[in-house]
N, C-alpha and C positions, 0 to 999 in steps of 0.2 A: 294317242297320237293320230293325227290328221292322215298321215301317209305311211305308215307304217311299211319297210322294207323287208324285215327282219323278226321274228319274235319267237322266244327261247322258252321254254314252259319246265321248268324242273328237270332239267337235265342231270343227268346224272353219268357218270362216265367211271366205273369201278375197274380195275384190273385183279385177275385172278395171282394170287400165289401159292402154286406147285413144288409138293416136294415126293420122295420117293420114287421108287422104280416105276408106280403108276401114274406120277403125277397129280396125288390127289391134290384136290385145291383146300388149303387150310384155314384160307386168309385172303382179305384184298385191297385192293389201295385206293382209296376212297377220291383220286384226284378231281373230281369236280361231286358234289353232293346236295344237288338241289339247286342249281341257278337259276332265276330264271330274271329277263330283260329283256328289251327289243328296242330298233333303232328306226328309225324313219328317214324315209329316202333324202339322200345329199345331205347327211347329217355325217358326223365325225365321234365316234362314241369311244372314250378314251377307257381300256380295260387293263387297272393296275393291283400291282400286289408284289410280293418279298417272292424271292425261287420258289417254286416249289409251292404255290399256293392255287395251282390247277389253272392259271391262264391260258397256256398256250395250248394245253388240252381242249379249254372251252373252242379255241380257235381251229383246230384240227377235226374236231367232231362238226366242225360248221361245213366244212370244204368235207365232211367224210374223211379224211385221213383214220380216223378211228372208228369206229361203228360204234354210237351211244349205248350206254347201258337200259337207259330209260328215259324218259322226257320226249319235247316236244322242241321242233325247229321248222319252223314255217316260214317258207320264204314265199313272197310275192313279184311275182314278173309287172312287168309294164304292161301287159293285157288284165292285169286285175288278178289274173287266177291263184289259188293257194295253194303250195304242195309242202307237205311234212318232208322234209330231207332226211330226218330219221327213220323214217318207214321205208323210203322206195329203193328198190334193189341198185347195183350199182351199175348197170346197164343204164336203168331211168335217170341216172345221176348224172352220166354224160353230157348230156345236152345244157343241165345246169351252170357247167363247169366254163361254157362262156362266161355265162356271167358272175360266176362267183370263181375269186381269182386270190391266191395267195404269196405275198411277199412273205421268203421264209428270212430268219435272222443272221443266220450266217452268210457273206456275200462271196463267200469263196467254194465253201464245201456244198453249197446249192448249185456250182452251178459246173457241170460235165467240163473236165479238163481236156477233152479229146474234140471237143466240140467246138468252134468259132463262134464269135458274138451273132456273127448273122444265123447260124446252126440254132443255135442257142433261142435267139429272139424267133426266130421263125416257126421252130418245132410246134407251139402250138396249133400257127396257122397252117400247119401241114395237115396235124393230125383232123382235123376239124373240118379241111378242106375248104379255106375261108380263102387263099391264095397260091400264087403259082407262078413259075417263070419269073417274068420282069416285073407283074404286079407284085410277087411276093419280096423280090431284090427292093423295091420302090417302097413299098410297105416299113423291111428294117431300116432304110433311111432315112422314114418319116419319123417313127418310133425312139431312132436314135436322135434324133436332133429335138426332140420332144423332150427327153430326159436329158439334153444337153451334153451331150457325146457326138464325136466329130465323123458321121456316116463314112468315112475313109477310112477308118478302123475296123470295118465290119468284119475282116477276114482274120485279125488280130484272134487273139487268146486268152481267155482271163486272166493266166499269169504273168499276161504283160499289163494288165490296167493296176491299179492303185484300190485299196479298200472302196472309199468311197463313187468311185468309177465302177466297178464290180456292181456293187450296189444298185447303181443306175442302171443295169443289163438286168439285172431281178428285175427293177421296177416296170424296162419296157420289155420284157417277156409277160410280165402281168398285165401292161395295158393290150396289148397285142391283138386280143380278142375284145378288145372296147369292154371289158365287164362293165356291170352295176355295182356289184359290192365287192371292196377286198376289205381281206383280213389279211395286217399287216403287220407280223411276231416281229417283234421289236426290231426294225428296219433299221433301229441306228444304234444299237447299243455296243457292237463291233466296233462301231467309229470312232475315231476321233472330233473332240467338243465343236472344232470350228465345221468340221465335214458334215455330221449331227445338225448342225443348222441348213448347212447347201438342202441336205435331203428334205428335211422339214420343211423347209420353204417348197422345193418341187413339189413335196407331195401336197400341199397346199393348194401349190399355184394348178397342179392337175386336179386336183378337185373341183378347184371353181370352175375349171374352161371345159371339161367334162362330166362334172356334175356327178361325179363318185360318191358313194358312199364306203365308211370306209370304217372299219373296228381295227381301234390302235391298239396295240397290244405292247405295252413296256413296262418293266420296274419300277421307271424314275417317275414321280411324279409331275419332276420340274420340266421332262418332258415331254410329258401327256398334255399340259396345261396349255402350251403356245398352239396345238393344234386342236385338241379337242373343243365340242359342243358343249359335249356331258362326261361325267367321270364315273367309272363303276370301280368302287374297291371290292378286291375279292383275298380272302385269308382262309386256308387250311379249305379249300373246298367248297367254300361258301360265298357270297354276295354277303358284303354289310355294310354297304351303303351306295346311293347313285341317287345322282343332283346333277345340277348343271355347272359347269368349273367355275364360273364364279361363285357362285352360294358354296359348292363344295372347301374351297378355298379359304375363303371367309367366316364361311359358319359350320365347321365340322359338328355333323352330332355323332360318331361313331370313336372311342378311345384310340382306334387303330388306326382311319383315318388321322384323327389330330395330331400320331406320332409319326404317319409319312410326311407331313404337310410341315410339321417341323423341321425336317430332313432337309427341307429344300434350302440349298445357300441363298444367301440374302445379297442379290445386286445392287442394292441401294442401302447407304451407310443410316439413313431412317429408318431400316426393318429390324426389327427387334428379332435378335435370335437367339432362341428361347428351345432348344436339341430336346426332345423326351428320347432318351434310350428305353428301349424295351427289355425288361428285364429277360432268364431263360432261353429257351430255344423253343421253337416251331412246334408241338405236340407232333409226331408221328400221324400219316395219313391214315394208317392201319388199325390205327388206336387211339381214335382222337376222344379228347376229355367230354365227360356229361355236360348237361346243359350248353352253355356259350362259352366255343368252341375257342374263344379267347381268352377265357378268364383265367386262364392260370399264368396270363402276362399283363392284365388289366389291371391298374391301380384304382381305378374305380372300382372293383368288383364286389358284391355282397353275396349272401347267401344261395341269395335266388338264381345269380349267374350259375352256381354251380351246379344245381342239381335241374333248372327248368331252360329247355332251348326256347329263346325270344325269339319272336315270330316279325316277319318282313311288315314294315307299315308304313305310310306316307305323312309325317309329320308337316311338312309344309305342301304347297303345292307342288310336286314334280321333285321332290326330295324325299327318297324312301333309307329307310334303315333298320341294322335286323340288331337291336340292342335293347335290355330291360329298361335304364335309365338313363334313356336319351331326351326323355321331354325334362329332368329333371340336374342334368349336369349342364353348365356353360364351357366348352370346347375352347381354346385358343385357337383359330387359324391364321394367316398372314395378316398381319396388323403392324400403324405404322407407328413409333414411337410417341410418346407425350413431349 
């Protein structure tokens, strides 16, 4: 990529499990296992998968919320320079934290019930020492009428705004500090369908007029699709597949892909819809099966899935996938009737 903002090098992020009076570690939970992708600046990179398939981890470990196990996260400033985010202690990490900014999922329990919207929105420009006095009162006015909240509220309470209202007090506590990149754990999945769109749309429309870059982070894929660039499926720990959402869409080459992608409701009575259920449950993170790490819900699968892990590869241009027989199955995607 031309401008690369972002790039993820085999990340891996394990959690210890402890038992006994010493706490030995016996075991651990494999929630992210090797990812690796990057985004490029004012681009919109959509990061989906089923519970529990190590997304919001990827997302966490980006802002440091968790300390990586392994891997690489390299971010680039707008003076060019590179810094590994998994390496630098969390002192160094500070000063990042302008510009890398996170909308968390829940728009209530993220946000201090003791605290006012102005409290709220301004705390980071306090800590940071970005503003003060009237420039800072001036600032959450700005802020609010930017996310489209009515700056006369500012002394109000979360528990008087509305889900989707809440919402938009995460979003401009994240703009607050102008970042460059947010990673945004599924900003609307609390909401309700028609509020889902108000949000999407803003977060759109803040994109274009300030040129964010931005890792969507949601389940749906029906979702991810109105705003994302590119799409990254991730299942049980893994990356298995990332394309651009139309080709994604279109031409799924990954099994697991082709089964979210049928999920999606069909708004037009021309869309043939064609449900794949996935047979079983999710393999445990702790104990995930040999070879591809799908195959014991894959209806494609042969031998080889079972016993050999299929390596990440670029089948088209700019469409990569971690599957044995992807150059050799035809995938259904959205397609419109005969």
């Amino acid at each position: 990529m031309s401008d690369t903002i972002l790039e993820i090098k085999d990340l891996k992020q394990h959690f210890p499990l402890r038992r006994g009076l010493l706490g030995r570690v016996y075991n651990y939970v494999k929630a992210v296992d090797g990812v690796s992708f990057s985004i490029a600046r004012n681009e919109v990179l959509g990061l989906v998968g089923e519970s529990g398939c190590g997304k919001t981890t990827v997302g966490r470990s980006i802002v440091r919320l968790y300390e990586p196990t392994a891997g690489e996260i390299w971010y680039k400033g707008d003076d060019g320079s590179r810094v590994d985010i998994a390496k630098i202690s969390l002192e160094e990490m500070k000063p990042l934290r302008r510009e890398i900014r996170m909308i968390f999922q829940d728009p209530f329990s993220s946000l201090n019930p003791r605290f006012t919207v102005k409290d709220i929105i301004s705390e980071p420009l306090i800590i940071h020492h970005a503003a003060s006095g009237k420039a800072l009162e001036d600032r959450v006015a700005t802020l609010m009428t930017e996310v489209g909240l009515d700056p006369n509220y500012m002394n109000r309470y979360p528990h008087e705004f509305s889900g989707g209202q809440r919402q938009r007090i995460g979003i401009a506590r994240t703009l607050s500090l102008r970042p460059k990149l947010i990673v945004a754990d599924e900003p609307v999945s609390a909401l309700d369908v028609s509020i889902q769109a108000q949000v999407l749309n803003l977060l759109q429309n803040l994109k274009d007029e300030l040129g964010l870059t931005i890792l969507f982070i949601a389940h749906d894929i029906s979702v991810v699709e109105h705003i994302s660039d590119r799409i990254a499926v991730m299942y049980l720990g893994r990356l298995v597949e990332l394309a651009s959402t139309e080709e994604l869409l279109r031409s799924p080459f990954h099994p697991y892909t082709e089964a979210l992608v049928s999920a999606i409701p069909p708004a037009d009575p021309d869309i043939c819809a064609n449900r794949i259920r996935l047979e079983g449950d999710v393999p445990s993170p702790t104990d995930q099966p040999s070879g591809c790490v799908f195959h014991t819900r894959c209806r494609y699968a042969k031998d080889i899935c079972k016993t050999a892990a299929p390596v990440n590869r670029e089948l088209k241009p700019g469409h990569f996938v971690t599957c044995h027989r992807a150059d050799e199955l035809t995938l259904a995607g959205i397609t419109t009737c005969e």
